[in-house]
C-alpha positions in Angstrom: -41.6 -18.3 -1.3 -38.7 -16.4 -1.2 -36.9 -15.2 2.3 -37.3 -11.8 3.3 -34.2 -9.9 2.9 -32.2 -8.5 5.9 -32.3 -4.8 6.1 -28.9 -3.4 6.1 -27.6 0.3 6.5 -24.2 1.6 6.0 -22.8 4.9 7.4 -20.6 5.9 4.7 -19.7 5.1 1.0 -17.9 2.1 0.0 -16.3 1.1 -3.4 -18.9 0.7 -5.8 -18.5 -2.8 -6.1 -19.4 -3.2 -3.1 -22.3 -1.3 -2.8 -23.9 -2.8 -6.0 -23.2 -6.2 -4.6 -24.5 -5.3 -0.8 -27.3 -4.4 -3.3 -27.7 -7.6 -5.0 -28.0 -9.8 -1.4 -29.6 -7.5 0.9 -32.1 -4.3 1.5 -29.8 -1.5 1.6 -29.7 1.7 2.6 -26.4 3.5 1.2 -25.5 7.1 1.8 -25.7 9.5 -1.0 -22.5 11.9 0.5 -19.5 10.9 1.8 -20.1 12.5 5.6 -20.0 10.5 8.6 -23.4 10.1 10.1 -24.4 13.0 13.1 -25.2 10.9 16.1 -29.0 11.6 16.1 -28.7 10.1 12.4 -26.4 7.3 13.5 -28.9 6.4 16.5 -32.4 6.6 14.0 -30.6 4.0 11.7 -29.8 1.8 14.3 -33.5 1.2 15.2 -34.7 0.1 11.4 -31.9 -2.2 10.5 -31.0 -6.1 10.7 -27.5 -5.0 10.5 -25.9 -2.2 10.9 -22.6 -1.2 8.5 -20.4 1.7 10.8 -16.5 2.9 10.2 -14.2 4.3 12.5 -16.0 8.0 12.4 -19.4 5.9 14.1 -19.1 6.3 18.0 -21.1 3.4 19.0 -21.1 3.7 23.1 -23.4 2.0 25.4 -26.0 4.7 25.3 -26.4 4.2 21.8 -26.6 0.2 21.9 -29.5 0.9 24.7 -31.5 2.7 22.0 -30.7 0.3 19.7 -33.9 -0.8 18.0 -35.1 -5.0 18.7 -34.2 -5.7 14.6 -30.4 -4.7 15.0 -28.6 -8.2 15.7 -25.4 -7.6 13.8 -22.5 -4.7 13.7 -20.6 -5.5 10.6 -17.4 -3.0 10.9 -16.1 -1.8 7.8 -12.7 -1.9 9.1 -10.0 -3.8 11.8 -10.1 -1.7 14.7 -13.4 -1.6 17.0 -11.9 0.8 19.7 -15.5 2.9 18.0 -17.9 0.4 19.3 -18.7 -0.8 22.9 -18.5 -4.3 22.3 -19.1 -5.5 25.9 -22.3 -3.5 26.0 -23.4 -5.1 22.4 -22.9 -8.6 23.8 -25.4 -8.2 26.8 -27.9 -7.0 24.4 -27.4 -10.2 22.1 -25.9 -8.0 19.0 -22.8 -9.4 17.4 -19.8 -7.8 15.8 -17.6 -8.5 13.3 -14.5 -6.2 11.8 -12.3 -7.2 8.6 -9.2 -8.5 9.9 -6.2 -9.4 8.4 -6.7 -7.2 5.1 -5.3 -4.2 5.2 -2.0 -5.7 7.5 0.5 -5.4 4.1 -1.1 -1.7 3.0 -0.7 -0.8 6.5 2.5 -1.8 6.8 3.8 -0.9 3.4 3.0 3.1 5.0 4.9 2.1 7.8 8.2 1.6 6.0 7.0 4.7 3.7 7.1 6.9 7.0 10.1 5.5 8.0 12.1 6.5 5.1 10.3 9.3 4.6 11.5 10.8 8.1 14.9 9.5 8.6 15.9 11.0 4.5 13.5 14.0 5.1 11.2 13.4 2.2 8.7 16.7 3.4 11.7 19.0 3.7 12.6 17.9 -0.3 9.3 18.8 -1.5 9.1 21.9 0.1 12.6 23.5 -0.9 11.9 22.4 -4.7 8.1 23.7 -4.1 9.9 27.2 -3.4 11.9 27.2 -6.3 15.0 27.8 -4.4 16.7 25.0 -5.0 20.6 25.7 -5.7 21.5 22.3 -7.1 23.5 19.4 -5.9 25.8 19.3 -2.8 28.1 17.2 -0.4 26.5 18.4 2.5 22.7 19.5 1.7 19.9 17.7 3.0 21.6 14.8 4.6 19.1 12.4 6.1 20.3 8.6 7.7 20.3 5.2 6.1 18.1 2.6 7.4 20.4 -0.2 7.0 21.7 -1.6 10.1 19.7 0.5 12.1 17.2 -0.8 15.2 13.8 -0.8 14.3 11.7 -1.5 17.5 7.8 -2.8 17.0 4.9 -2.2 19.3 2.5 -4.6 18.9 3.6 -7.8 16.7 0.4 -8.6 15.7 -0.2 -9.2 11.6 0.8 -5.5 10.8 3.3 -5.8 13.2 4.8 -9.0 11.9 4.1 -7.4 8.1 6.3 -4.3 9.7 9.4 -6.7 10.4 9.3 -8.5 7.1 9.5 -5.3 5.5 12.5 -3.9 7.4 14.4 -6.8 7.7 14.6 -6.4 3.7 15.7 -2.8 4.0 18.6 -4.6 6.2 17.2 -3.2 9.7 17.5 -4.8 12.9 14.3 -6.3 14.3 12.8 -6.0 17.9 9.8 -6.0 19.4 7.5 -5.8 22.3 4.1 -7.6 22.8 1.6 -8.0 25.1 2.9 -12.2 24.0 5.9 -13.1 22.6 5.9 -14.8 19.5 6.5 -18.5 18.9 10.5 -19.2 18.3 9.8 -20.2 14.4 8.3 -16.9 13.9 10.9 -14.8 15.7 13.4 -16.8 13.5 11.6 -16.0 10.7 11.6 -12.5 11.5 14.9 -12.4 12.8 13.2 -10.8 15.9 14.7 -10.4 19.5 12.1 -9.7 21.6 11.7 -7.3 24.9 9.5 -8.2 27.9 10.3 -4.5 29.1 9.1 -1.8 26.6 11.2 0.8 28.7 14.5 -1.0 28.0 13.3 -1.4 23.9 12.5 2.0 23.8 15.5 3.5 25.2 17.8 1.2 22.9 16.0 1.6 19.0 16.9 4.0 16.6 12.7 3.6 15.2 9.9 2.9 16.8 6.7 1.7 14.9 3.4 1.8 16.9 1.5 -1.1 15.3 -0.7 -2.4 18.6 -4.6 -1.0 18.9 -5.8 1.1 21.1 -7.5 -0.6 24.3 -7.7 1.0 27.4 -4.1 -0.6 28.6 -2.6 1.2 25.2 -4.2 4.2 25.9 -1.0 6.9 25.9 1.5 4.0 26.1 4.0 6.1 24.8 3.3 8.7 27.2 5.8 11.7 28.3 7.9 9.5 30.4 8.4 6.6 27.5 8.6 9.2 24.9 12.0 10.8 26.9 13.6 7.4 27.1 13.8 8.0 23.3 17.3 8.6 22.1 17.4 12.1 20.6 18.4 10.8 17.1 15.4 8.2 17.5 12.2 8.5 15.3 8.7 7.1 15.8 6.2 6.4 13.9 2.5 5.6 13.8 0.6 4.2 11.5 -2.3 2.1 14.4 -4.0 4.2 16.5 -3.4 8.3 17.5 -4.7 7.6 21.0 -1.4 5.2 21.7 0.8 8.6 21.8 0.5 11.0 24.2 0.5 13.7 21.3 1.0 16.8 23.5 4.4 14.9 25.0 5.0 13.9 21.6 4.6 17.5 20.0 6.8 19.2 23.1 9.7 16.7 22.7 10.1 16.6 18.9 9.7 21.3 19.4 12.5 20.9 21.7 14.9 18.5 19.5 14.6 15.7 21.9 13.2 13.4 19.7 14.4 13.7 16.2 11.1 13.1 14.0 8.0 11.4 13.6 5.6 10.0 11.2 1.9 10.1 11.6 -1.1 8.8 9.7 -3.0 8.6 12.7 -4.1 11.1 15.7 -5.1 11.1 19.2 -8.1 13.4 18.1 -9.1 12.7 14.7 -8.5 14.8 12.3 -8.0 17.6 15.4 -4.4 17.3 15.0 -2.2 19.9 17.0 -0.9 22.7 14.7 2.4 22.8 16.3 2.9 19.5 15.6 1.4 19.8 12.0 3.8 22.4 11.3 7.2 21.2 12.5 9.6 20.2 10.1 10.2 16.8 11.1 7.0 15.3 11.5 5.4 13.7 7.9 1.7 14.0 8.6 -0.2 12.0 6.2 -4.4 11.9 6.4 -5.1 8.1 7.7 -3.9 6.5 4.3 -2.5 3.8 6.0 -5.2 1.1 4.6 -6.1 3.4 1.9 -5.8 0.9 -1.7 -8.2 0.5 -4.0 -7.4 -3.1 -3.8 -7.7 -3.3 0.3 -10.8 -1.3 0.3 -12.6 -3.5 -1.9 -10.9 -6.5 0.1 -12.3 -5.2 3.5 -15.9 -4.6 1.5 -15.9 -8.5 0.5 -15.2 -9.8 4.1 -18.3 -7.2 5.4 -20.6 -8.8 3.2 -18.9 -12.8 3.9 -20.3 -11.9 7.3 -23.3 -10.2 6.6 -24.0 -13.2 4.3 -22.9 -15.5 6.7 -25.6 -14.0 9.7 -28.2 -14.4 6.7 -27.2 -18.0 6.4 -28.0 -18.4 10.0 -24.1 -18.8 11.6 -21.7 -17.0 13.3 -19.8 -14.5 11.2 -16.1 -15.5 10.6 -14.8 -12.6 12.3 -16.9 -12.3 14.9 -15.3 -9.8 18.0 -15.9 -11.1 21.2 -14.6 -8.6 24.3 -12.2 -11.6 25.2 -10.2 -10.8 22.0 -9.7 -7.0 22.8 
């Protein structure tokens, strides 16, 4: 006799691969548009399911978990970050959760380099004088941006993206640093050719960039708040491609207004996609729409590693990348 199948819901659509294979091994319940779930809808689904498939968009709190039907057991993330989902509160109620680690670090970290150059040659301000047409042709002295070579890149959070950050730039001839909440074994800072900084103040004040690559957790909340963001040296640029809620984005928008930071580049916000129009409009910010992660390829990746742990629940064992609150 054939085991009953676990009943699986997922909050938004994935590849179709994916689906059709979620398909294949389990009872599923896909979505037929590509909205995020209201929270009454969110909340019903989580009292019918085995497992539950959320995103980033899902605010799973504590309030939800306590209404949380006696089926749900597993929260298979459909992504890295689980800043969305109260994992402590899931714990005491016996409900694991598991993310996709480790797939999209070289996507992510590919955008990171993208911003990068993107700022410091002022790829936005390109497009938008040949948009207009009023391009006059070559010169000496028109749109002079900076090379990258040679200057100091300086990494929060040297973590896999992190560590796929440095790789990058130390083939576009930059000089790596970084600080972590550990520092990294010697073979790996070798590697890298990475000097590391116990004091983020002192990093900050010294690089030319500064990539945000750490997660959000309530000791990275507004990390680079107003006072770190004016230790910045005026021809600096940051840029984030982790989590919006590591900036303090007001600071962020008042300092790069006034000159005193020289640009930015965003693919993530401290509100969602609520992002402050005067810092949407400037011309030294490139504001790009979370794509950080976004490949065909990574998206299908971080589809295969939902249903490896699904599968691997089924099976009756742990899932591979199971979160624990320890690891947060």
């Amino acid at each position: 006799m054939a085991a009953e199948r676990l009943s699986v819901v997922v909050t938004r659509r994935l590849p179709e691969v994916v689906e059709t294979r979620m398909t294949e091994l389990f009872d599923v319940e896909l979505r037929d548009d590509d909205v995020p779930m209201t929270r009454s809808e969110l909340a019903d689904a989580m009292t019918r399911c085995d497992v539950l498939v959320p995103t980033i968009n899902d605010q799973i709190d504590a309030n939800m978990l306590a209404g949380a039907g006696e089926r749900l057991r597993l929260i298979a993330n459909y992504g890295a970050g689980v800043d969305h989902i109260d994992v402590g509160s899931a714990r005491q109620r016996g409900i694991l959760v598991s993310n996709t680690a480790g797939v999209s670090a070289d996507d992510t970290a590919d955008m990171a380099i993208a911003l990068i150059l993107a700022v410091t040659r002022r790829f936005p301000e390109g497009i938008r004088l040949m948009a207009s047409g009023e391009w006059a042709g070559w010169s000496p002295t028109a749109m002079l941006g900076h090379r990258i070579q040679g200057r100091r890149v300086g990494i929060l959070g040297m973590g896999r993206i992190g560590q796929a950050v440095a790789a990058r730039a130390r083939a576009f001839g930059m000089q790596v640093h970084y600080h972590n909440r550990k520092r990294l074994h010697a073979k790996i800072e070798e590697q890298l050719e990475a000097t590391y900084w116990e004091s983020l103040d002192q990093m900050v004040a010294r690089m030319d960039v500064i990539s945000i690559n750490c997660p959000h957790t309530p000791s990275t909340f507004h990390l680079m708040n107003a006072r770190r963001l004016k230790l910045m040296k005026p021809d600096a640029v940051i840029v984030n491609t982790s989590r919006g809620e590591v900036i303090d984005e007001n600071a962020l928008t008042r300092m790069l207004r006034a000159g005193a930071i020289a640009g930015a580049g965003l693919d993530v916000y401290e509100h969602g996609n609520e992002i402050n129009p005067r810092l949407r409009d400037l011309p030294n910010v490139v504001a790009l729409p979370h794509m950080g992660s976004a490949t065909v390829e990574g998206r299908i990746e971080m589809g295969e590693k939902v249903l490896i742990n699904i599968k691997t629940f089924a099976d009756g064992h742990r899932p591979p990348d199971q979160v624990v609150p320890g690891m947060l």
